[in-house]
VEXDREN-2710 file (C-alpha; in Angstrom, 1 decimal):
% VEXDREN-2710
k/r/px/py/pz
1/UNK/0.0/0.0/0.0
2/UNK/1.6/3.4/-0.8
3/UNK/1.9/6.6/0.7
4/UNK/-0.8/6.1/3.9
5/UNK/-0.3/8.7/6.3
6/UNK/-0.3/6.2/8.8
7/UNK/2.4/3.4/8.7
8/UNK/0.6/0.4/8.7
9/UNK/2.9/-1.7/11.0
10/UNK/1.9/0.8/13.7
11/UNK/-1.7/0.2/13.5
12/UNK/-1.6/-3.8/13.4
13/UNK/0.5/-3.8/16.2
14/UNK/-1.6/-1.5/18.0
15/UNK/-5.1/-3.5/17.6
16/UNK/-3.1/-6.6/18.7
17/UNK/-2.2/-4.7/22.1
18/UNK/-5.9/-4.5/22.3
19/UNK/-6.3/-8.3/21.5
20/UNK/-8.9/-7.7/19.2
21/UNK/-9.6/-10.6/16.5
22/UNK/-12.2/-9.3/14.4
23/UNK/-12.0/-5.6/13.7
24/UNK/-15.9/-5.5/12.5
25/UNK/-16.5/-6.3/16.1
26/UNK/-14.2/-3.9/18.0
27/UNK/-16.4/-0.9/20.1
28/UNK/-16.7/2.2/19.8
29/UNK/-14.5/2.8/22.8
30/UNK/-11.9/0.2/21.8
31/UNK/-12.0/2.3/18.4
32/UNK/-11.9/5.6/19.8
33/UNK/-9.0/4.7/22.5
34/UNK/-6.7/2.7/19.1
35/UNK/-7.1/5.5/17.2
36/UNK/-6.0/8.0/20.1
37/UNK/-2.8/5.7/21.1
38/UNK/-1.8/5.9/17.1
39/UNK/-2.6/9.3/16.9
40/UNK/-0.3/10.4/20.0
41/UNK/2.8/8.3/18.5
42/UNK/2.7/8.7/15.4
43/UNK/1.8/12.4/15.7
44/UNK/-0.8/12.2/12.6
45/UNK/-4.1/13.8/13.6
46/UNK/-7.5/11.2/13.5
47/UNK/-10.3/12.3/11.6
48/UNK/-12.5/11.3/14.5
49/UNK/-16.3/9.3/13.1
50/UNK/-16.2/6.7/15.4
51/UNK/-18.0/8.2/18.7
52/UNK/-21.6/9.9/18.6
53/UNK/-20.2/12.5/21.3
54/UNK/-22.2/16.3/20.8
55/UNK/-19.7/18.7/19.5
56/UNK/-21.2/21.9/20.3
57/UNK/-21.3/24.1/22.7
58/UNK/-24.4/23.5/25.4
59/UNK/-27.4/25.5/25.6
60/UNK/-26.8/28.8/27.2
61/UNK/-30.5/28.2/28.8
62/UNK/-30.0/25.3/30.3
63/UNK/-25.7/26.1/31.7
64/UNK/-27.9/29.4/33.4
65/UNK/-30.5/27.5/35.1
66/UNK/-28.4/24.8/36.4
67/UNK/-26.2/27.1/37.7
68/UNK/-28.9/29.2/39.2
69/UNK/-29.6/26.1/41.2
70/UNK/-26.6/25.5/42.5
71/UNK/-26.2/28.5/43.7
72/UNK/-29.4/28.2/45.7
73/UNK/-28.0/25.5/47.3
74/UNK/-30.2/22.7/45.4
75/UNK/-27.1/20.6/45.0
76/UNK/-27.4/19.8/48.8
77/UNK/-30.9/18.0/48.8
78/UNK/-32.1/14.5/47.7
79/UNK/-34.0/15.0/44.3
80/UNK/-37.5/13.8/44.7
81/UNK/-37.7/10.7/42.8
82/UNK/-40.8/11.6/40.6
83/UNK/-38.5/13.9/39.2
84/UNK/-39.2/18.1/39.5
85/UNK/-42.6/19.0/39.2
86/UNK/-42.2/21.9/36.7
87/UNK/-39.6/19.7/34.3
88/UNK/-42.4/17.3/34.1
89/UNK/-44.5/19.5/33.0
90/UNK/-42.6/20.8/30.7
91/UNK/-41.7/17.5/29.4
92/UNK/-45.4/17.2/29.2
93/UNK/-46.2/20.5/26.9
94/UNK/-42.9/19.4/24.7
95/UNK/-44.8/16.0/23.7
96/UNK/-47.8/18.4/22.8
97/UNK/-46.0/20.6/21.5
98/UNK/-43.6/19.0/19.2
99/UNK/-45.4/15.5/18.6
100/UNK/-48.6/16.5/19.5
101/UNK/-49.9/14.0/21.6
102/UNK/-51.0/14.6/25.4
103/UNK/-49.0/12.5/27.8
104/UNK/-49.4/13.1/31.7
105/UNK/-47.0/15.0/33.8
106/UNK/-47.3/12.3/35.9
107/UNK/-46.0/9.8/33.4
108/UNK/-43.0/12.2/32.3
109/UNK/-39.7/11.1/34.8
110/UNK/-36.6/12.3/34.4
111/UNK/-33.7/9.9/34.3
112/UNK/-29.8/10.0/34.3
113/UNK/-29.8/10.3/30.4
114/UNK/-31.5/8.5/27.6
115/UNK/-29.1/5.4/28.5
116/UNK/-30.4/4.8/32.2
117/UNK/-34.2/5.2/30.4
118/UNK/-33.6/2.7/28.4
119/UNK/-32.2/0.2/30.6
120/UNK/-34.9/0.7/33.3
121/UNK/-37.4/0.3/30.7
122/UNK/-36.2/-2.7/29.4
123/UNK/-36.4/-3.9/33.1
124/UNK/-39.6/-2.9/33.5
125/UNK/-40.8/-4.1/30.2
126/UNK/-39.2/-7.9/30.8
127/UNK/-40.8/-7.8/34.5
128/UNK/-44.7/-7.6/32.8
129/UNK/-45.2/-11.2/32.4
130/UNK/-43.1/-14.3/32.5
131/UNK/-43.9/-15.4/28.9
132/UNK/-43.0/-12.4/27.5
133/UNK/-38.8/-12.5/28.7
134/UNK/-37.6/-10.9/24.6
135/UNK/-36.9/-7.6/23.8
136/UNK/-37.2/-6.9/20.1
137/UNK/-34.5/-4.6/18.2
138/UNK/-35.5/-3.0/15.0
139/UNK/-32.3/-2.6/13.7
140/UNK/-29.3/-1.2/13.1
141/UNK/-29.2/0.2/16.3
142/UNK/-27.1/1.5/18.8
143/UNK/-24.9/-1.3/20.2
144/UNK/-24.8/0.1/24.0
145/UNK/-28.7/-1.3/24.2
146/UNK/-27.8/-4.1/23.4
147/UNK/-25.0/-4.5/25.9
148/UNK/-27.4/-3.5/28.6
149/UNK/-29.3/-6.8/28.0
150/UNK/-26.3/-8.9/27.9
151/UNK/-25.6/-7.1/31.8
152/UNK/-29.2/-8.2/33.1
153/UNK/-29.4/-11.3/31.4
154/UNK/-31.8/-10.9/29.3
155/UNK/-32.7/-12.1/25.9
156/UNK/-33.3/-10.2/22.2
157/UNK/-34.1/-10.7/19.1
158/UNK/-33.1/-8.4/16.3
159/UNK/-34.1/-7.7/12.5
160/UNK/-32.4/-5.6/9.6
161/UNK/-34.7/-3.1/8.8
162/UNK/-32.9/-2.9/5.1
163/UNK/-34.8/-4.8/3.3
164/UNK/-38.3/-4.4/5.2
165/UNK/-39.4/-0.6/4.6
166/UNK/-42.9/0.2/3.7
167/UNK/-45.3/-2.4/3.7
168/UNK/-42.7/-5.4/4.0
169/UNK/-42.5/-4.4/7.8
170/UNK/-45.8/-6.0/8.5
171/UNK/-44.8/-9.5/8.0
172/UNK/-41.5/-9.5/8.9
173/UNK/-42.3/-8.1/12.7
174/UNK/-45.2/-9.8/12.4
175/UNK/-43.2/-13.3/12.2
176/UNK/-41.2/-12.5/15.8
177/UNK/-44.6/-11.0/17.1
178/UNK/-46.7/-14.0/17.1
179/UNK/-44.2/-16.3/19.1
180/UNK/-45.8/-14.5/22.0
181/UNK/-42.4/-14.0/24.1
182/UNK/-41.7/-10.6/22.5
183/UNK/-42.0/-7.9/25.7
184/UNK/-41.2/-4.7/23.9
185/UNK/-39.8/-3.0/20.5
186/UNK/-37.4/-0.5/20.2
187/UNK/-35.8/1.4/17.5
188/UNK/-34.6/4.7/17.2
189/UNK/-36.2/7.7/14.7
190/UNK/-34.2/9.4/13.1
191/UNK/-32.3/6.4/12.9
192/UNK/-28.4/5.6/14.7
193/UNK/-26.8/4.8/12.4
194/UNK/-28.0/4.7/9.2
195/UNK/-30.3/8.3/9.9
196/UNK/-32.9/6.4/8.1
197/UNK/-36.6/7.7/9.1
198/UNK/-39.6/5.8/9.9
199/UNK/-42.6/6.9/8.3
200/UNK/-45.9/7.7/9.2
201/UNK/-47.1/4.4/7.5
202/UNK/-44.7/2.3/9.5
203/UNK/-45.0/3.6/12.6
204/UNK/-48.9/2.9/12.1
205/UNK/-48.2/-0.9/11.1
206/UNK/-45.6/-1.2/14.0
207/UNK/-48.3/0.1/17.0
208/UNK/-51.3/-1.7/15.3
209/UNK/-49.1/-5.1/15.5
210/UNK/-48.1/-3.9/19.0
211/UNK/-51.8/-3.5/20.1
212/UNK/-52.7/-6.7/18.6
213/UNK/-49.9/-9.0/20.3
214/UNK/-50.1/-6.5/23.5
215/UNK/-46.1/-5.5/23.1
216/UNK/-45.1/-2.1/24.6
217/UNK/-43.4/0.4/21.9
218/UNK/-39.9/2.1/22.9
219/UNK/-39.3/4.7/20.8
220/UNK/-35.8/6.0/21.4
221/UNK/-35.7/9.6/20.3
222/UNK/-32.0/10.9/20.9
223/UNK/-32.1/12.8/17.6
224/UNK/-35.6/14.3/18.9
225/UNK/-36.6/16.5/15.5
226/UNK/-33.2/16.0/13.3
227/UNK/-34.7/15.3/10.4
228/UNK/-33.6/18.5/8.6
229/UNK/-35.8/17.9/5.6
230/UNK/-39.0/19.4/7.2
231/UNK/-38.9/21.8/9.8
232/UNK/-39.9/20.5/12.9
233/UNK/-38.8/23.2/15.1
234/UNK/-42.2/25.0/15.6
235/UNK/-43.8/24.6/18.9
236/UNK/-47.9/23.4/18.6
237/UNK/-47.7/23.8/14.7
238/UNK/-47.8/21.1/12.2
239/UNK/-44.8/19.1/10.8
240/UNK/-44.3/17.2/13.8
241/UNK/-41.7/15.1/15.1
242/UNK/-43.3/11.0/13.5
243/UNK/-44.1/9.3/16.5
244/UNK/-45.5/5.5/17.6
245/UNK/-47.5/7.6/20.6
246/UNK/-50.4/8.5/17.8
247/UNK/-50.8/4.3/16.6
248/UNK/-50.9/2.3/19.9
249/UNK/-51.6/2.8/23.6
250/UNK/-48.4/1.3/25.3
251/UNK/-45.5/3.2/24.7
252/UNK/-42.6/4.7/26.5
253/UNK/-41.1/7.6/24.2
254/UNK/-37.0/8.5/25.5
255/UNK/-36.0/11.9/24.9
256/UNK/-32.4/13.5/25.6
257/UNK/-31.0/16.5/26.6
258/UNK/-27.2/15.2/24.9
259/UNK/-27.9/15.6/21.7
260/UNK/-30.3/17.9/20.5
261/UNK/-29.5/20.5/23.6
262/UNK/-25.9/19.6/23.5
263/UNK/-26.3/18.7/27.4
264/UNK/-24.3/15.6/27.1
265/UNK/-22.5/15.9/30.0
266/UNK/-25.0/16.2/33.1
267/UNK/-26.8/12.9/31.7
268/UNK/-30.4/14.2/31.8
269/UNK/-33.2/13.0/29.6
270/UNK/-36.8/12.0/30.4
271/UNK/-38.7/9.2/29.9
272/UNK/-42.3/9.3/28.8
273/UNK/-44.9/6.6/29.6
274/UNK/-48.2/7.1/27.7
275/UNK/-51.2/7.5/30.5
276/UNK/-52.6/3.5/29.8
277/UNK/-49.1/2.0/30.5
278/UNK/-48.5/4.1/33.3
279/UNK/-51.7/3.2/35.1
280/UNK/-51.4/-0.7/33.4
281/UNK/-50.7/-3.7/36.2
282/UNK/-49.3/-6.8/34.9
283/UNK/-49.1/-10.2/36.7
284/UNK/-45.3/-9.9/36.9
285/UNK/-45.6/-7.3/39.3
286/UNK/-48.1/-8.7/41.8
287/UNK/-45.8/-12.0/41.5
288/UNK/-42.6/-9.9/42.1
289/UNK/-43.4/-6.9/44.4
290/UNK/-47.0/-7.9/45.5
291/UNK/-48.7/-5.2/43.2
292/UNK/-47.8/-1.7/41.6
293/UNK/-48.9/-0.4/37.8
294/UNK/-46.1/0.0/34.9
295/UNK/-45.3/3.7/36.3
296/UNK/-44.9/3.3/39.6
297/UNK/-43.0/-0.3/39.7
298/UNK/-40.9/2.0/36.8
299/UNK/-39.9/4.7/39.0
300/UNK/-40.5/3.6/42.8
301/UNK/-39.0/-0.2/42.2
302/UNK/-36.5/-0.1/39.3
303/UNK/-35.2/3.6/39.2
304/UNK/-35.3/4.5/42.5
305/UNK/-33.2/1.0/43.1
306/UNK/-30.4/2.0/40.1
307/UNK/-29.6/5.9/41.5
308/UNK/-32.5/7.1/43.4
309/UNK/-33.2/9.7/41.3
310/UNK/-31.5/12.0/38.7
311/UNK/-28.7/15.3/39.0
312/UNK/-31.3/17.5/40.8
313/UNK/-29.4/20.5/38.9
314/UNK/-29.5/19.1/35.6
315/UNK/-33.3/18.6/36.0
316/UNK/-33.4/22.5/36.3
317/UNK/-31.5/23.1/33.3
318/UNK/-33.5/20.6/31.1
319/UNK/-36.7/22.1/32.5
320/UNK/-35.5/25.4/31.2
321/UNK/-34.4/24.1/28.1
322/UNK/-38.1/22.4/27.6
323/UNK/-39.8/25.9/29.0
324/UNK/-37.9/28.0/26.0
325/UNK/-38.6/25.4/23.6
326/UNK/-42.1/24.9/24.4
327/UNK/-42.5/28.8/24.1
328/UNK/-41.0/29.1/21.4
329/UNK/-38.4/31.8/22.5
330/UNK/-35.5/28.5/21.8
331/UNK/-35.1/27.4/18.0
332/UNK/-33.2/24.0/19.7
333/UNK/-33.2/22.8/16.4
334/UNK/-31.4/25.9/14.5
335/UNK/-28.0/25.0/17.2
336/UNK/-27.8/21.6/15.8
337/UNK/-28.5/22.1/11.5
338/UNK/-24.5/22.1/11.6
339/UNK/-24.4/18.4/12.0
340/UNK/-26.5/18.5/8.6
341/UNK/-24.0/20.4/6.8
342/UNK/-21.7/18.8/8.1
343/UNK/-22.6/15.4/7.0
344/UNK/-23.5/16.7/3.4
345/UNK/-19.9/17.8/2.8
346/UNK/-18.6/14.4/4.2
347/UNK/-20.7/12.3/2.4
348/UNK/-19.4/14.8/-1.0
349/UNK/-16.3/13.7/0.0
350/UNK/-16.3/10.0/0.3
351/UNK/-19.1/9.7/-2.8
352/UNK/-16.7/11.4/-5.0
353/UNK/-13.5/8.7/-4.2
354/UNK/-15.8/5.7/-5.1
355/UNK/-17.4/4.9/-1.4
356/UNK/-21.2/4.3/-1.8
357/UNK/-24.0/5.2/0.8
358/UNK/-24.9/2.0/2.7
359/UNK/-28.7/3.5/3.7
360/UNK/-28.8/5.5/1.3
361/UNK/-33.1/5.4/0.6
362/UNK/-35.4/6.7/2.9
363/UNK/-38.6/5.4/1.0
364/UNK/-38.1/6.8/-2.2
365/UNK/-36.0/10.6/-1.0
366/UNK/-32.6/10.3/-0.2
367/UNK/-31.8/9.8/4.0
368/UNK/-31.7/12.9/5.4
369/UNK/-28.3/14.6/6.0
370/UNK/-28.0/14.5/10.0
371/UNK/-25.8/13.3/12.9
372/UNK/-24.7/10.2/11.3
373/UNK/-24.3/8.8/7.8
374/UNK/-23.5/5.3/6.5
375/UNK/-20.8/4.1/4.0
376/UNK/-19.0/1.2/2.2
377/UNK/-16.6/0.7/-0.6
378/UNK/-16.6/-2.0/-3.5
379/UNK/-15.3/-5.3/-2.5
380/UNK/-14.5/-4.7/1.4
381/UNK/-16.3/-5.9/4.2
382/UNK/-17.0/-3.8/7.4
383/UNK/-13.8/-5.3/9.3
384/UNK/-11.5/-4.6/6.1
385/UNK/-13.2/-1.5/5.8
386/UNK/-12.5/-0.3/9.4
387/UNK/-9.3/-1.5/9.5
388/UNK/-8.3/0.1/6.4
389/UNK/-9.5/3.8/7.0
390/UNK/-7.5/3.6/10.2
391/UNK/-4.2/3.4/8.0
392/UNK/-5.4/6.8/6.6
393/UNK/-5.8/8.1/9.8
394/UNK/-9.8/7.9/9.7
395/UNK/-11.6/6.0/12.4
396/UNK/-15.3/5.0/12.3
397/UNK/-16.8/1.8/13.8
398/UNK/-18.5/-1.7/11.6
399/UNK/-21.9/-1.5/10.8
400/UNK/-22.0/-5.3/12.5
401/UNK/-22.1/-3.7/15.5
402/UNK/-25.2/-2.0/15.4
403/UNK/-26.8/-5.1/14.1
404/UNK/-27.4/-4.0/10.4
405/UNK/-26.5/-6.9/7.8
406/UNK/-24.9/-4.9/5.4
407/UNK/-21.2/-3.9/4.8
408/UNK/-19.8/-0.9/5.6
409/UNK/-19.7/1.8/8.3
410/UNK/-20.9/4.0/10.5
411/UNK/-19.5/7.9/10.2
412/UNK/-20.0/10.6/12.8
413/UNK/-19.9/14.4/12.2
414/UNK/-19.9/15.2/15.6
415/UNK/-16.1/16.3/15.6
416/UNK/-15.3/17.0/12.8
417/UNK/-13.3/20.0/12.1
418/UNK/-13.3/22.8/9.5
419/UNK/-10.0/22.6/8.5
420/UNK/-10.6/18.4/8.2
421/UNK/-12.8/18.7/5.0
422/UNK/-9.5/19.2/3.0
423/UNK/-7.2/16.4/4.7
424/UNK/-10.2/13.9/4.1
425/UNK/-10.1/15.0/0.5
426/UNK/-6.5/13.7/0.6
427/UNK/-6.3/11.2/2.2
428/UNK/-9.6/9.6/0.4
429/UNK/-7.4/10.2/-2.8
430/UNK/-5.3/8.3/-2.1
431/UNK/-7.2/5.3/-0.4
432/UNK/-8.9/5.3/-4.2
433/UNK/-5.3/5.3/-5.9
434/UNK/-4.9/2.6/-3.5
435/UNK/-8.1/0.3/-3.7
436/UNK/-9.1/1.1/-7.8
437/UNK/-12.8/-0.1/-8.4
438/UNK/-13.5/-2.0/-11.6
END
């Protein structure tokens, strides 16, 4: 291989360090921490893709209020484990206002990020009823979920979604569905990684096969509104954000401050339980804690039992954040278009040296340009692939680990730099000089 800005005997010898066999299954942190070991000795600088880390700066609103709390001395009591009353309400007028359903106050809980949502949910969920001990994965996903299974012990099932858009999702769900051990769905919208959006007439074929085989909806919206090709960003006006909440009655939607307030770092989301699942009790319960409904065994069982509630600060700051939004004095969404153009002059980039879009069809219009993209090159797999880029100094992680079937990638535009556009260019030159497509 010529000219690579990296020597290659530096890289093998690094992922050996790391005893890793199969590149296409390495993490995201064994990626990230490979690519900062070669980038520290052999002083070439990483064209980072690998992590979905926000790079912006956070929401003024929310750094004010939190530290308006603090300094009232907030940091010194217990938060109460409901979460604080006014960020569930206005977690409550955000699901109005942006999806435009009604979900109670009540059912509205904040949690230590989108993560710690998920996992007690997935608790919850496999806690129901006995029979039902399966979660379901739409995928690709994001590989952390399903980690978080593997660390309770409890089982999944998973589908490519590639090859099952539009009306192919009926039967293909449809076929896990009816096995009757399936406790709960997830997927994301927009889609990690592949920014893929479900649309309207999935969604409605995904919560009327939910109702019919009583299976609770988790609809993981970290990218809450990043689908730049309609303007979401308009509190109580029409487009809104797609949503399961407006198909089926059982759902738990998972918003997050990281990524569309930039609030990363103080881990704050909430989690949303429609009004029926809140108030729904299930046999598991009675069996397990001698009664309880969905919303209560969810917050006074399960999260009060993993940190007894969530950074009474950050709760301030998100309720602010929710507050501006919901009044419409905070465009969240005009902070975050970056990522858009960002990904559009990537994608430019690695198009135009003979890489293909892996996702690259969102139902007939192109996948939106977003947070993450996906992409693959003629006659590599995802381990070659990742493996390869790295001796060009670009690190992004295998498409295998988010459970898609397809070859390729997934690429982040989180840190990417202005002045990176060009060295990309470059070095993707020179990979094509390298690896010439018939």
């Amino acid at each position: 291989m010529k000219n690579t800005p990296i020597e290659q005997k530096l890289i093998d010898e690094t992922i050996k360090e790391f005893n890793i066999a199969d590149f296409s299954k390495a993490t995201i942190r064994e990626v990230k921490a490979i690519a900062a070991k070669v980038e520290a000795t052999s002083g070439v600088e990483f064209i980072k893709m690998e992590m979905g880390v926000p790079g912006l700066p956070p929401s003024t609103v929310g750094v004010e209020a939190e530290i308006e709390a603090l300094q009232k001395g907030i940091a010194s009591l217990y938060p109460d484990i409901n979460g604080l009353p006014t960020l569930k309400e206005e977690a409550s007028r955000f699901i109005k206002a942006f999806i435009d359903v009604d979900v109670a106050p009540e059912g509205c809980v904040p949690v230590t990020g989108s993560m710690q949502g998920t996992f007690a949910s997935f608790l919850t969920c496999s806690q129901c009823n006995e029979k039902k001990d399966t979660i379901l994965f739409i995928d690709p996903g994001f590989p952390v979920q399903k980690q978080q299974l593997v660390v309770m012990g409890q089982k999944y099932e998973t589908f490519d979604v590639y090859n099952y858009r539009g009306d192919k999702l009926k039967e293909k769900l449809e076929s896990y569905l009816k096995k009757g051990n399936i406790s709960a769905i997830v997927y994301s919208n927009p889609n990690n990684p592949s920014w893929i959006c479900l649309k309207e007439e999935e969604l409605r074929i995904i919560g009327t096969l939910a109702t019919q085989y009583d299976t609770i909806v988790l609809e993981d919206l970290a990218y809450f509104a990043m689908d730049f090709r309609q303007d979401l960003s308009k509190p109580f006006q029409a487009p809104f954000q797609p949503s399961i909440a407006h198909y089926t009655d059982y759902y738990v939607l998972l918003i997050s401050g990281s990524k569309a307030f930039s609030y990363a770092g103080q881990r704050i989301g909430v989690t949303c339980i429609s009004d029926k699942l809140y108030h729904r009790a299930y046999p598991g319960f009675t069996k397990r804690y001698g009664g309880g409904t969905f919303g209560t065994v969810f917050i006074h069982r399960v999260l009060y039992a993993l940190s007894s509630g969530t950074s009474h600060s950050a709760q301030y700051a998100l309720a602010a954040m929710l507050k501006a939004a919901n009044d419409g004095k905070y465009n969240f969404l005009n902070e975050v278009k970056i990522y858009g153009e960002r990904a559009r002059r990537l994608k430019e980039i690695f198009l135009r040296h003979g890489f293909h879009l892996v996702y690259d069809n969102d139902l007939g219009d192109p996948v939106a340009d977003g947070f993450y993209f996906t992409i693959g090159y003629p006659g590599m797999n995802s381990g070659e692939l990742a493996k390869e880029l790295m001796y060009y100094g670009v690190s992004a992680i295998s498409l295998v680990t988010t459970g898609s079937d397809q070859q390729g990638l997934r690429a982040c535009t989180s840190f990417i730099q202005d002045h990176q556009y060009a060295q990309l260019d470059k070095r993707m030159a020179i990979f094509a000089e390298n690896h010439p497509t018939k």
